[in-house]
C-alpha positions as a Markdown table, in Angstrom:
| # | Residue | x | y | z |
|---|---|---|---|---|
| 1 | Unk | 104.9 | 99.4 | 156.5 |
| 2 | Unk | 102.1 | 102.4 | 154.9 |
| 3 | Unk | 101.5 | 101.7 | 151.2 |
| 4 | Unk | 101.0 | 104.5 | 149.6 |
| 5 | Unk | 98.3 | 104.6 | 146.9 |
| 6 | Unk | 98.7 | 107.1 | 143.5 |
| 7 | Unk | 96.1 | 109.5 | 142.7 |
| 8 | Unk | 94.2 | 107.9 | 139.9 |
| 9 | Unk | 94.0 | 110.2 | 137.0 |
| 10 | Unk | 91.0 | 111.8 | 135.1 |
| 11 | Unk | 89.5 | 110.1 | 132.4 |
| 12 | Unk | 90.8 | 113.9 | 130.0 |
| 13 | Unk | 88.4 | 115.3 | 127.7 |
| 14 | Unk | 90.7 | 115.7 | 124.5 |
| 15 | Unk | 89.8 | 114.4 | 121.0 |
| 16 | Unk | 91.8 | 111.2 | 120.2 |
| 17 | Unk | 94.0 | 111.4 | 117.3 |
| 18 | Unk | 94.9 | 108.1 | 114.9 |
| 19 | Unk | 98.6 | 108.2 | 114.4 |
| 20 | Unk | 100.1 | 108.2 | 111.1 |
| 21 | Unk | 100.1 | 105.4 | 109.9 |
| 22 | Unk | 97.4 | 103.3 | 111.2 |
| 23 | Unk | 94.9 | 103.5 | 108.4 |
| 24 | Unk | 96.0 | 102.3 | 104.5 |
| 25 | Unk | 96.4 | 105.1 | 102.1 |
| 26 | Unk | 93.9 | 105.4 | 99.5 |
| 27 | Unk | 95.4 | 103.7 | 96.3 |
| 28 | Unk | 94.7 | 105.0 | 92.5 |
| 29 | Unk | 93.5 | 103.2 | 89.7 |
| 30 | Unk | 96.9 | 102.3 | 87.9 |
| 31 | Unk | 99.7 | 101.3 | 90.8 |
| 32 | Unk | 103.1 | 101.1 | 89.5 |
| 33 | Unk | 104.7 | 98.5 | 90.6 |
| 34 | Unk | 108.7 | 97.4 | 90.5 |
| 35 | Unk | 109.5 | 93.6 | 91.2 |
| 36 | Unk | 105.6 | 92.8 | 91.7 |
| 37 | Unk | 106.2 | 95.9 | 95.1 |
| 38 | Unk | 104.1 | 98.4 | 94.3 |
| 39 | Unk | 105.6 | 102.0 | 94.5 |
| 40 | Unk | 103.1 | 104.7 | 93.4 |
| 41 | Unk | 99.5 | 105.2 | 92.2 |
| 42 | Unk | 98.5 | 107.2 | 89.5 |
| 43 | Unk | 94.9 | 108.3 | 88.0 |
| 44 | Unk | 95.9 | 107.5 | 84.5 |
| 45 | Unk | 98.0 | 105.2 | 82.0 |
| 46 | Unk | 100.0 | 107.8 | 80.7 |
| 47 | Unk | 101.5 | 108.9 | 83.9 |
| 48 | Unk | 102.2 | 105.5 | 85.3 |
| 49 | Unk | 103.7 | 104.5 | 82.1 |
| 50 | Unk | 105.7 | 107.6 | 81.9 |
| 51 | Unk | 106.8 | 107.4 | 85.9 |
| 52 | Unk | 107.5 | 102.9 | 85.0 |
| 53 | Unk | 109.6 | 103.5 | 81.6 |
| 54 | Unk | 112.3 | 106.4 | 83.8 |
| 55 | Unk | 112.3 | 103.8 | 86.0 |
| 56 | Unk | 113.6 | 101.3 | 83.6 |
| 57 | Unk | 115.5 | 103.0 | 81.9 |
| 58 | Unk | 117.6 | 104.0 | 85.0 |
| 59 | Unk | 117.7 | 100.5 | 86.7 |
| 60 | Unk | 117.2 | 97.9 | 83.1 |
| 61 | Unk | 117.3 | 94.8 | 85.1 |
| 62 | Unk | 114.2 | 95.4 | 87.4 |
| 63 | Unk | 110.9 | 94.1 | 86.3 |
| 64 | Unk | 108.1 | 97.2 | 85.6 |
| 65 | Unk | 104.8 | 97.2 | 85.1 |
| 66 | Unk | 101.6 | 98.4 | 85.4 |
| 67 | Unk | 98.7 | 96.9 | 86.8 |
| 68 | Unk | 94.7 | 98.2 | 86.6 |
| 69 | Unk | 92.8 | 97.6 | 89.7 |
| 70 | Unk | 89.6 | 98.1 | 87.7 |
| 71 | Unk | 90.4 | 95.6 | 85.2 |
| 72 | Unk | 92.8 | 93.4 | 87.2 |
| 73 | Unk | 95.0 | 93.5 | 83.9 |
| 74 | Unk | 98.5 | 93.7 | 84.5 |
| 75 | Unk | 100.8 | 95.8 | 81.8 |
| 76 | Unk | 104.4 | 95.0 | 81.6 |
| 77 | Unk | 106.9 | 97.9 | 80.5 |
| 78 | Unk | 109.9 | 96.8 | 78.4 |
């Protein structure tokens, strides 16, 4: 019986690209968070307490907050 060998392939010359993903997205100052899950990041208070109090007021029985990566102070949103 021949065995037959496979041509071995060439080592290609194109850039390597990191799949989507693989790497953690930056995250802002103020995350807003929904049964201690965080959901989105915001560069201000304001906004995150604007984005956490639609959020409660569509779905009241969820926990929302706030928390400040900076300060490590967590805001709750009634």
């Amino acid at each position: 019986m021949a065995t037959m060998s496979m041509p071995k392939k060439e080592a290609a010359a194109e850039p390597v690209v990191a799949k989507a993903g693989q790497n953690r997205p930056t995250l802002g100052r103020f995350r807003l968070q929904v049964d201690r899950q965080t959901k989105a990041t915001y560069a201000s208070m304001d906004e995150a307490a604007t984005a956490g109090k639609a959020i409660k007021k569509a779905h009241p029985i969820v926990q929302v907050s706030v928390y400040d990566a900076e300060q490590s102070a967590q805001t709750m949103l009634d």
